[in-house]
N, C-alpha and C positions, 0 to 999 in steps of 0.2 A: 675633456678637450685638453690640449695639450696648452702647459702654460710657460712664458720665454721669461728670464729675469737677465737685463741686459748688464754685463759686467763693465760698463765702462767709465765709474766713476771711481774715486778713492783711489786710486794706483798712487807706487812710487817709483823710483827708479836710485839701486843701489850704486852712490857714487865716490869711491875710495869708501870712506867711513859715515858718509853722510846720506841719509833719502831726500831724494829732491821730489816736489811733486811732475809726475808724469799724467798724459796725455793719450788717451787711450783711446780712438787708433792715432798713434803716433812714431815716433822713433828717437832713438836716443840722440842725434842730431836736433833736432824739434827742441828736445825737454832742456840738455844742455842750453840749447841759445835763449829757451824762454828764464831757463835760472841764470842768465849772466854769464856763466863759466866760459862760454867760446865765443870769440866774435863772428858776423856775418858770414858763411861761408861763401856769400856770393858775392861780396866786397872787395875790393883790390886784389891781394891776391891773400886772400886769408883761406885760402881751400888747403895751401898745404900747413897751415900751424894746426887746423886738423884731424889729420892724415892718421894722427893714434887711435882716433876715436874706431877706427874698421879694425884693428888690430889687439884691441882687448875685449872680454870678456864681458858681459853687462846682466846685472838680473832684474826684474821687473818684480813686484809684491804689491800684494794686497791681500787686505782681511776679507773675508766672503760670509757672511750668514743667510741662512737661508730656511724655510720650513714649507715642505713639500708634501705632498700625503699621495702622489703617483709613484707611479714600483718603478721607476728610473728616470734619474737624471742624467741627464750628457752635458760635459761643457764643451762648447764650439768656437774652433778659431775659427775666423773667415779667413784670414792672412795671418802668419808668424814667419817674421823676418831674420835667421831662417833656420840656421841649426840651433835647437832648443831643446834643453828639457825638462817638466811640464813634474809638479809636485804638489800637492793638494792635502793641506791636514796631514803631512808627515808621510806620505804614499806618493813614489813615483808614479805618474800614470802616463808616461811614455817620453818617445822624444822625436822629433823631427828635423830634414832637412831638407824644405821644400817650401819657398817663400810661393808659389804658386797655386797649391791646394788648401782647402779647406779640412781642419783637424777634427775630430771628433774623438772624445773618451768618458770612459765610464766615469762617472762623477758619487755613484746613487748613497746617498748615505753620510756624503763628504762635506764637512766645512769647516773655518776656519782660516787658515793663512794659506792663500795659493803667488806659488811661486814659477817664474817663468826664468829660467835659465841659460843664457846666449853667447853661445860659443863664437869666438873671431871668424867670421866667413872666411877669412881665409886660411886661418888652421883647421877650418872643414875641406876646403877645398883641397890643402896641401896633404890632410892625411889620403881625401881620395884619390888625389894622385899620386904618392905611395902605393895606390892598389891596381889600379890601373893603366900605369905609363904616364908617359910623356905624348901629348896630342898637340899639334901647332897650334894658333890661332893671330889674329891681325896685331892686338894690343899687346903688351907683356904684364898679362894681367890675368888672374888661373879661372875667370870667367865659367871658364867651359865644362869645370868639375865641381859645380854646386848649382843646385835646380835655385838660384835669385837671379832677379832683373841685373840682365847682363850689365848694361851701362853704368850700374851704379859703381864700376871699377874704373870709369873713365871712357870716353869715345871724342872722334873727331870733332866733336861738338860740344862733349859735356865735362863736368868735373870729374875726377875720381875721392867720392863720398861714399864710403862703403858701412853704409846702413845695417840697422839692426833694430828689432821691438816690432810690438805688437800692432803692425800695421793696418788691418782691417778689425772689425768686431768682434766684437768675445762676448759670450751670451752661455748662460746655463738655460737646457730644455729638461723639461719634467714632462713625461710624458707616461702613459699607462696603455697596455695590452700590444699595440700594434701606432707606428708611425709611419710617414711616406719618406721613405729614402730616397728614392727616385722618382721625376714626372721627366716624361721625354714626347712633348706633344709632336709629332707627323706631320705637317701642314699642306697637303696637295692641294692644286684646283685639275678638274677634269671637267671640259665645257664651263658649262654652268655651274656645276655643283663644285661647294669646297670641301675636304673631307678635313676631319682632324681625328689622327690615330692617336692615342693617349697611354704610354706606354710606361705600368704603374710597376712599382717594387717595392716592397714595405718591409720595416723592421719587424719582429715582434719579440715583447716579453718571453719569458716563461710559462706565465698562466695565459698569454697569448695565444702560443703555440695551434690550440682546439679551436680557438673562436672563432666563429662565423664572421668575416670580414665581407663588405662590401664598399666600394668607391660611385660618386656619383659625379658627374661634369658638366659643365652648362657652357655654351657660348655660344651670341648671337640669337638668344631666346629658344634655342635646342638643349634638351637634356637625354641623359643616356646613363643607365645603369650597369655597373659588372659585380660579381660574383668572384671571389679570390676561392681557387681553388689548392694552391699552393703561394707564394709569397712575390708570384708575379701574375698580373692581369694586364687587358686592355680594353681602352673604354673608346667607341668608336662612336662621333658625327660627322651628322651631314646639313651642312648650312645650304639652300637654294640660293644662289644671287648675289653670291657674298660681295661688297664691293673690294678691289683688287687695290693692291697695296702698290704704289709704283716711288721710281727713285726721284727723285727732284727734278722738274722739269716735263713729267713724261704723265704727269696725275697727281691726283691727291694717295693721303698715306692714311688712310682709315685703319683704324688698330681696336679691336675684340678683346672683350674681355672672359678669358677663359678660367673657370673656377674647376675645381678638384676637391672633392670633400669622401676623407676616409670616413666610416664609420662600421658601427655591429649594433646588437640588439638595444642597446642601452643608450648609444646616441654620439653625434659624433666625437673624435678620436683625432684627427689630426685635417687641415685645410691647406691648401696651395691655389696660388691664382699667378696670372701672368698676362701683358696682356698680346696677342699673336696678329697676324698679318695673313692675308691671303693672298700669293703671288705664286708664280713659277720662274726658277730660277735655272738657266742651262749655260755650260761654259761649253760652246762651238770650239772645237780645237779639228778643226776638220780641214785636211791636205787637200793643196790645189798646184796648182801651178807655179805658186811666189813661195811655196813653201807651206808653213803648220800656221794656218791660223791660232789666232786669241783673241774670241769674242764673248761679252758677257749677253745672255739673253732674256730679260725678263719678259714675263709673262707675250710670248712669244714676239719682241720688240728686242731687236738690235741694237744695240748701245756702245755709243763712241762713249769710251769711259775718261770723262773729266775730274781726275784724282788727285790727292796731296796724301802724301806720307805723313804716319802721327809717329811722334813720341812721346813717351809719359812727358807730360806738362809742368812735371815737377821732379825735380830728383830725388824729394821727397817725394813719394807720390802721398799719401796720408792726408799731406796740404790739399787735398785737388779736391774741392768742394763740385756737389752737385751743376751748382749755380756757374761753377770756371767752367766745369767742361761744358754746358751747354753756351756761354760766350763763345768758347775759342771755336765750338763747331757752328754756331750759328756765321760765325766770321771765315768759317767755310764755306759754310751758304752761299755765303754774301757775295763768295767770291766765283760764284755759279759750281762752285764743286758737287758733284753728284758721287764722288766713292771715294770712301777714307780707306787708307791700307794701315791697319795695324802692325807696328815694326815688328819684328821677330827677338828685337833684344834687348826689349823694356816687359810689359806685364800684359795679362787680362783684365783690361781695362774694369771699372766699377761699372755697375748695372747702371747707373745715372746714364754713363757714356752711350752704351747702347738704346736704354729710351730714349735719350735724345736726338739720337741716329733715326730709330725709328719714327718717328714726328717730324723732322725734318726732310725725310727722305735720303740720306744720304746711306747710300750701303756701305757697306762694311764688308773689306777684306781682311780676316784674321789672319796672321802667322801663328805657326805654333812657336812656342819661343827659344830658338837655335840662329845663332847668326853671329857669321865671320870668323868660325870656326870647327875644328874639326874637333865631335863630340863622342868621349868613349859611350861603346853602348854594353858595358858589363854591368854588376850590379857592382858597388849597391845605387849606379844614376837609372840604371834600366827599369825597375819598378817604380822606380819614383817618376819617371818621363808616363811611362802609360798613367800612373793613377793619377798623374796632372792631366793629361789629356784626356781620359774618359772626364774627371772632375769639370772640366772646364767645358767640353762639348756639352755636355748634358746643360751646364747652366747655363751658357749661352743659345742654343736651342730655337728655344722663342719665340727670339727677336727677326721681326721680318727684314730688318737692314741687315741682318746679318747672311752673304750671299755669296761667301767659298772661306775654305780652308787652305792654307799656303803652308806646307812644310818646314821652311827653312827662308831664313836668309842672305848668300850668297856662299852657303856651304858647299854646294854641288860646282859651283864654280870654281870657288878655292881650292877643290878638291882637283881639278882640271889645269888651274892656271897658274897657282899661287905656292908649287912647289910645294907639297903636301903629299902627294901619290909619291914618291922614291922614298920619304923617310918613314913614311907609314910600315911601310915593310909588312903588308897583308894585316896590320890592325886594324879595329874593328874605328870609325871615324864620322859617323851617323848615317846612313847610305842605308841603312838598315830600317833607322827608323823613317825616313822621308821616300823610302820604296816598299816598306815593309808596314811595320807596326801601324804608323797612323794613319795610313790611308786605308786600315783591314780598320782600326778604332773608329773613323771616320764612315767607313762602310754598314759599320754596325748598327751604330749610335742615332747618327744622322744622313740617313740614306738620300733626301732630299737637296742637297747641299752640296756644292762641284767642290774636288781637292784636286791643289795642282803639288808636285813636291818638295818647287823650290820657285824663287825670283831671286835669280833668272832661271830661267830653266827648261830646254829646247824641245821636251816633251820625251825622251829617251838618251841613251847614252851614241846613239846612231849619229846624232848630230852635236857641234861643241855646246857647253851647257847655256854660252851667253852669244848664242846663235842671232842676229838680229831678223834672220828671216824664219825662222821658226820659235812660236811660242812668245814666252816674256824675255823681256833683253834690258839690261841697264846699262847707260848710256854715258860712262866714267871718263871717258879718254877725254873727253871733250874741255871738261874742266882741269882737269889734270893736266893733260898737254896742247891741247887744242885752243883754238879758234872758237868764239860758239856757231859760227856762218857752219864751221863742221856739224853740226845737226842735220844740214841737209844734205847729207852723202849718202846717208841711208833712208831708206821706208822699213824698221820695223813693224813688227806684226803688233805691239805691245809694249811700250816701254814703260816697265812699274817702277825703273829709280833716273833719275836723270834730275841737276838743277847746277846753281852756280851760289857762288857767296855773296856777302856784304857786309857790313856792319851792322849791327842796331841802333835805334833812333838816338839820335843826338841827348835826349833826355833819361834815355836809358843809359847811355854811356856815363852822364852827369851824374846818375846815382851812384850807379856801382863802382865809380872811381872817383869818389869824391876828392876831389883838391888835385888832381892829377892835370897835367900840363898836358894835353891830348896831342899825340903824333901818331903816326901807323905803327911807328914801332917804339912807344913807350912803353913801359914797363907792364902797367895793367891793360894796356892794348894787346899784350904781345901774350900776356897769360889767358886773358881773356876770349886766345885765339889757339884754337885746339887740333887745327889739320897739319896736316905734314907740310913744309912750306907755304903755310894758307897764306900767308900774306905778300909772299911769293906771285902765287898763284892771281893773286886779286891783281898784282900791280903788273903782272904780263896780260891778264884780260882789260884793264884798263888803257896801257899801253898800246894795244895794236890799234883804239881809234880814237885816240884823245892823247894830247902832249900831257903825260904825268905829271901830276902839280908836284913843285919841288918845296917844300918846308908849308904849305896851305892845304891843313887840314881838314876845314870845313870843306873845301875843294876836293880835296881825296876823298872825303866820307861821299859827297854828291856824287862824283861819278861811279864810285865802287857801286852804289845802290841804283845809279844807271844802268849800267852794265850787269846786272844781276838781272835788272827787270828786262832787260834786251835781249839776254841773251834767252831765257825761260820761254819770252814769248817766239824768239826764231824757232826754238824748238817745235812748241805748240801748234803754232800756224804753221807749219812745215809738214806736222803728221796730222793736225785737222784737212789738212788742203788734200790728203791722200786715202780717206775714207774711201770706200771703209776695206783698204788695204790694210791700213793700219787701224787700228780699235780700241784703243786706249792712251791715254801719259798719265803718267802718276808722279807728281814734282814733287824732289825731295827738299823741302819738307814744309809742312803746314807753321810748325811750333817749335819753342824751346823751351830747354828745362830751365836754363840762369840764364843771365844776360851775358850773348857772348855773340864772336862775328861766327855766322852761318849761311847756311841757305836756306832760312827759315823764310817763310811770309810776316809771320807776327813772329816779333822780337821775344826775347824774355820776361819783357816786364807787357806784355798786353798790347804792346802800338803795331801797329800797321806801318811796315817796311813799302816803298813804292811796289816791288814785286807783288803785293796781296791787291791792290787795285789794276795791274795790269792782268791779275790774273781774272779778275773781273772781265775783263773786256776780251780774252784771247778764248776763254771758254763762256761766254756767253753762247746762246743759242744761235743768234746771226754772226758772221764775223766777215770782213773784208782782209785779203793779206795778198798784198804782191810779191811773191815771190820770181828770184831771179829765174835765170834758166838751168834748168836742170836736165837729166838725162832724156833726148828725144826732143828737147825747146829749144824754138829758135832764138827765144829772147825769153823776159819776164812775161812771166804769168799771172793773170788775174784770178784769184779764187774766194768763189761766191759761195758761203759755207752755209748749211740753212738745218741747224738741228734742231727748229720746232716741228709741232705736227703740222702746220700748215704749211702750204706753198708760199715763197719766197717771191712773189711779182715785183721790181724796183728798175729804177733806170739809173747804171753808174756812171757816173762824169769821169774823163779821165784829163790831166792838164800835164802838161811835160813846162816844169816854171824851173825859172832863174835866181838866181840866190839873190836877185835885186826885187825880188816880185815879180816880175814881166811874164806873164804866161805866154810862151811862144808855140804850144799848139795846145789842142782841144776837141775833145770826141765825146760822145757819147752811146752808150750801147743799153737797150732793154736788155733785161735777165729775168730766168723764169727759172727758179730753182726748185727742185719738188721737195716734200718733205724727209728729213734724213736725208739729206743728200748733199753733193757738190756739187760745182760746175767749173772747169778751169777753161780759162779763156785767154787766146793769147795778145800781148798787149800788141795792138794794131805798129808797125815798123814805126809809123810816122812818129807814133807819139813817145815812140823809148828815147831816156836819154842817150847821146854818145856813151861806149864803154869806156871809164872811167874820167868820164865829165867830172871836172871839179867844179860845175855851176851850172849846171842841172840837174832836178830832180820830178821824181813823176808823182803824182796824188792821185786816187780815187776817191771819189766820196757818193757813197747808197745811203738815203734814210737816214741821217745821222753819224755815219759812221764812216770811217775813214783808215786809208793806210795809206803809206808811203815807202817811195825805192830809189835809195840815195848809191849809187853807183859807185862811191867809193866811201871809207871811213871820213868821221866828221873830221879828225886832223890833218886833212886832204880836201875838205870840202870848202871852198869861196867864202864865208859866212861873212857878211855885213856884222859890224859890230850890232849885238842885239839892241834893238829900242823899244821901249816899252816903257806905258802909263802903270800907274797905280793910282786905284781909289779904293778908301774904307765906308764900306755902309753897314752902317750898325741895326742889330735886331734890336726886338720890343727893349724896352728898361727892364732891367735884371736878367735878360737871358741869357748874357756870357757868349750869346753866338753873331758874329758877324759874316759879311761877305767881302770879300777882299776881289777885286775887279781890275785884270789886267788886259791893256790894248795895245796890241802890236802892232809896229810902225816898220818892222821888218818880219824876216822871221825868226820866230820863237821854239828852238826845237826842245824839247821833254822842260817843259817849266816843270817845275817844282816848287810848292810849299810847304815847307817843314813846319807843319803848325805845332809839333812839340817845341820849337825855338820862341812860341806866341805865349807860352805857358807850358807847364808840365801835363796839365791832363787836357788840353786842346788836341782835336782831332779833326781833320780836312775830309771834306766829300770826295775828293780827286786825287788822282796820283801823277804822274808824266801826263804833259798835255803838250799837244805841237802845236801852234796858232801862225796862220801865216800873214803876211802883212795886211792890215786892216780888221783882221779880224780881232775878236774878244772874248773872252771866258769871266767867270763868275766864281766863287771860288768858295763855299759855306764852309765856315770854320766854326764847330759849336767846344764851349767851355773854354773860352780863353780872354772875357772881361773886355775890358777895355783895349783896342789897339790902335795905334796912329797907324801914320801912311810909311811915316819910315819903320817904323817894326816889321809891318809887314812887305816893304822891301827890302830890308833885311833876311826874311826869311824863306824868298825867293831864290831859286837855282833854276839858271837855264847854261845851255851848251854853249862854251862862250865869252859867258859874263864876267868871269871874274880871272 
């Protein structure tokens, strides 16, 4: 049997003249900050004292012993970050530049001192560009000519920390006669029956070469034998009944355990297990009248897709323990998300990532990883792109969350919009690969599995590539120059990028700028803030419905993170309310890698931004939203959205009130909503407010649930100055958790508690809440000790107040 000896202890890391002890999987950023040498990269603005560290050279060592009695040993990177090369007991044994695949070389015989040697990514980059031109791209940053996680040169969001070392595991295998190079399990259902096709490929020895090899497979209490007749086989089951594997919301996510066991006369030889999912998965792109659909379709179930964009969690990624990605995804959960889209310009994610996908239900959209630029496709990145993408399709595979392939990310448009097609001048600029290559690698590999070949991207070149009525469409102008009320000009088919900014939580700011005098545009505020005018940007979307606080910074952080959550959810309920015209949002973005302003949900350091709890509520299963009038409306619309399996039966109240309280009219109306489905109903004449009433507003309220349609911006709107009680009720002795209890005496629009202001690790059940006069809310804050009643009116924000 084949035996593994895990290399990831004893490393050093050669620094000028000194070994420091290293970190293996780690990076030379990591090892540096844990030896003192460099301060905090994600502290004030200590990213650029840095900045050297991407730009030299760094070699990694260790002594290796070892005693084997198998006819070959291999040692395996799982990750090397990125141009290396690899020397064992005084023997080159190769080099790489490909932080995305997995290495493998002869080891057999070898030990002693193994050395890993790491060349500047970007004197890898620049000599590839030497060979191949000059290619655009968004950054000024040579991203696009070295196969590493793009980001880690810098984006709108994140630092530029341009990493190196030995990022995932390193392991010597000993193995004898024959091994399993590849398992690429088939996963169909047809009726009743699940099949699993098991498609094997095996190394062999030398005195391998004769041997009688045979593989054997189990899952689901089914086994099945094959016969290697040459050095590829397939091992085919059939499970009766299997139960089906659905996305969150739609069923449970029962997951199989499927085993692989090579062997020959003597006894086994090498094992693989994994564990698989039985579903069907179809991406409908089928023409009608409005254009090119984009629907995902599981196990013959239509799916309005409720999605957040990921990016690595870390800019190290190395840091990103088992245990963080299943947080930050279960706080996707949370936040009724049913589909992660994997960015195109961070990494393949760790296998953690996807089990935990899987168990939760959340599918998984992969990009290949190309984005925001136009990519040579000569060698030497040409081979190295396919042996990444075979590499990665086969190992991701598997995984039942895992439910399309995406080419690219916004290459096909850049190519279209971005002034790229005239200086190209017929160069080759990745079209090749996201028309070509990966969707034939993708055909091959994984036949079971929809690829699209770009987000955005309009299904052909017949239509522009960020088409909003064909296909996927990302939805930029809005935040960029727009209004967010602009969300509802269009019904895309699909919208996979669209969000707006904010800050991060007041306790995350407190760390990562320790002692700093906090303004919008202070120093580490302003570094800390990485889009083109971002702050710009924030103070014209805060502007057009709130008087900009002038020198009141707690005030600015509040509404910035209003407005973030406002504007995400217009979006939201705008293209939920038009099912199943449209079929999906995918808000960019779920996460960050440091603590910086974004359009993240959770901040950098772990907290929950208001927008992670309204996404709660906008992609829940039920949702109420009144929207205004749109094309064909005579007025506001009421839409009763119902994405459980059951029918929707409720009666909704509708009140047209006064910013004094006074409800001046009152209707109500049964709804019967079927399942998957909408219903827009139009708000009866009597009870709309006047057009642009500055003191009236309308309310619906079904079951618990509630919206609102304020006819003009709040800095236009009548507001009573806010009134409102506070009380503290405290949990058992020692639990750190309290409820915090406010009653409005007028109205209360988007309260806010900042429970990182209660304590650094306190965290609130609720986000924006609107409470109208008399009414009351309850407010559970766990881990934040003791609190009075002025702390926690302190820590209150509503529209207004201050």
């Amino acid at each position: 049997m084949k035996d593994i000896t895990p290399l990831t202890e004893g490393w050093n890391l050669r620094y000028d003249q000194a070994l420091l002890p290293a970190q293996v999987p780690g990076c030379v950023h990591t090892d540096l900050l844990a030896a003192d040498v460099i301060p905090d990269p994600f502290l004030d603005r200590n990213e650029t004292e840095v900045a050297w560290i991407g730009r030299r050279a760094w070699t990694y060592l260790t002594d290796v012993s070892h005693d084997s009695a198998h006819e070959r040993t291999d040692l395996v990177f799982e990750g090397l970050d990125t141009a290396a090369r690899i020397t064992f007991a005084g023997r080159e044994l190769g080099t790489t530049r490909n932080m995305h695949r997995t290495h493998r070389f002869d080891a057999t015989g070898l030990t002693g001192r193994l050395e890993v040697c790491l060349t500047s990514a970007y004197e890898e980059a620049e000599a590839v560009r030497a060979v191949t031109g000059d290619r655009p791209n968004v950054y000024p940053e040579p991203f696009q000519y070295i196969r590493k996680m793009a980001c880690s040169f810098g984006w709108d969001w994140g630092p530029t920390l341009v990493t190196a070392g030995i990022w995932r595991p390193v392991r010597l295998e000993h193995w004898s006669t024959a091994r399993l190079a590849t398992v690429r399990p088939l996963v169909t259902v047809d009726g009743g029956r699940g099949a699993v096709e098991v498609r094997l490929q095996v190394e062999r020895t030398e005195s391998g070469t004769a041997a009688g090899l045979r593989a054997r497979a189990t899952v689901a209490g089914e086994e099945a034998e094959v016969r290697f007749e040459g050095d590829e086989a397939v091992v085919r089951l059939t499970v009766d009944r299997p139960r089906l594997w659905w996305p969150r919301g739609y069923g449970d996510q029962p997951l199989y355990d499927l085993a692989v066991t090579l062997y020959d006369e003597r006894g086994a030889l090498d094992t693989w297990s994994r564990r698989i999912g039985f579903r069907t998965v179809e991406l409908d792109r089928a023409s009608d009248e409005r254009g090119t659909g984009f629907t995902l379709v599981v196990n013959g179930e239509r799916i309005f897709a409720r999605g957040v964009n990921w990016i690595p969690d870390d800019v190290f990624p190395s840091r990103i323990t088992p245990e963080r990605y299943r947080t930050r995804l279960r706080q996707a959960a949370d936040a009724n998300v049913d589909l992660v889209r994997v960015w195109g310009g961070g990494i393949y994610e760790d296998e953690a990532f996807y089990d935990a996908c899987d168990e939760l239900g959340l599918m998984v959209w992969q990009d290949f990883l190309f984005a925001c630029a136009a990519y040579p496709e000569e060698q030497p990145l040409r081979g190295e792109v396919e042996a990444e993408a075979r590499d990665n399709v086969v190992r991701l595979m598997p995984h039942a969350a895992l439910v399309m392939w995406n080419g690219n990310n916004e290459n096909l448009w850049g190519f279209r919009d971005w002034d790229w097609e005239p200086g190209l001048a017929g160069d080759s600029w990745g079209e090749g690969y996201y028309l070509g290559m990966l969707p034939r690698i993708v055909a091959e590999l994984d036949p079971t599995r929809a690829y699209s070949a770009g987000s955005p991207w309009s299904g052909s070149w017949d239509h522009h590539p960020n088409d909003p009525g064909h296909g996927t469409y990302h939805s930029w102008e809005v935040w960029n120059r727009q209004d967010y009320a602009e969300y509802r000009a269009n019904v895309p088919r699909f919208v996979s990028e669209f969000g707006w900014q904010a800050p991060p939580a007041m306790a995350t700011l407190r760390r990562a700028l320790p002692g700093e005098e906090l303004a919008p545009d202070s120093p580490g505020m302003l570094h800390h803030q990485k889009a083109e005018d971002g702050n710009g940007k924030l103070n014209r979307g805060v502007a057009r419905h709130f008087a900009l606080p002038d020198g009141d910074f707690d005030q600015w952080h509040y509404l910035t993170q209003v407005v973030q959550a406002r504007a995400v959810a217009a979006g939201i309920e705008h293209w939920r309310s038009h099912w199943p015209d449209c079929a999906g949002a995918v808000v960019w973005q779920l996460n960050d890698c440091w603590p910086v302003s974004s359009w993240a949900a959770v901040d950098g350091d772990g907290r929950l931004k208001p927008l992670h709890h309204e996404l709660r509520r906008v992609y829940a299963d039920r949702l109420l939203t009144l929207q205004p009038a749109g094309e064909g409306d005579e007025g506001p619309v009421l839409a009763v959205i119902n994405q459980s399996a059951t029918p929707w039966r409720t009666e909704v109240t509708l009140r047209r009130i006064q910013a004094d309280g006074t409800t001046t009219g009152h209707g109500a109306q049964e709804v019967t909503v079927a399942a998957r489905s909408v219903v827009r109903i139009p708000v009866p004449a009597a009870l709309v407010p006047a057009e642009h009433s500055t003191k009236e507003f309308l309310v619906a309220d079904a079951d618990g649930l509630r919206a609102t349609y304020f006819p003009v911006t709040d800095k236009e709107f009548a507001y009573e100055r806010p009134a409102f009680d506070v009380a503290v009720e405290s949990g058992p002795d020692g639990s750190g958790n309290v409820h915090v209890v406010v009653t409005a005496h007028t109205l209360i629009r988007d309260l806010l508690l900042q429970a990182d202001r209660l304590g650094p690790g306190a965290t609130a059940e609720r986000g924006l809440t609107t409470l109208l006069a008399g009414e009351q809310v309850r407010i559970g804050v766990d881990g934040c000790g003791d609190v009075s009643t002025d702390d926690a009116r302190a820590a209150l924000f509503c529209v207004g107040a201050r």
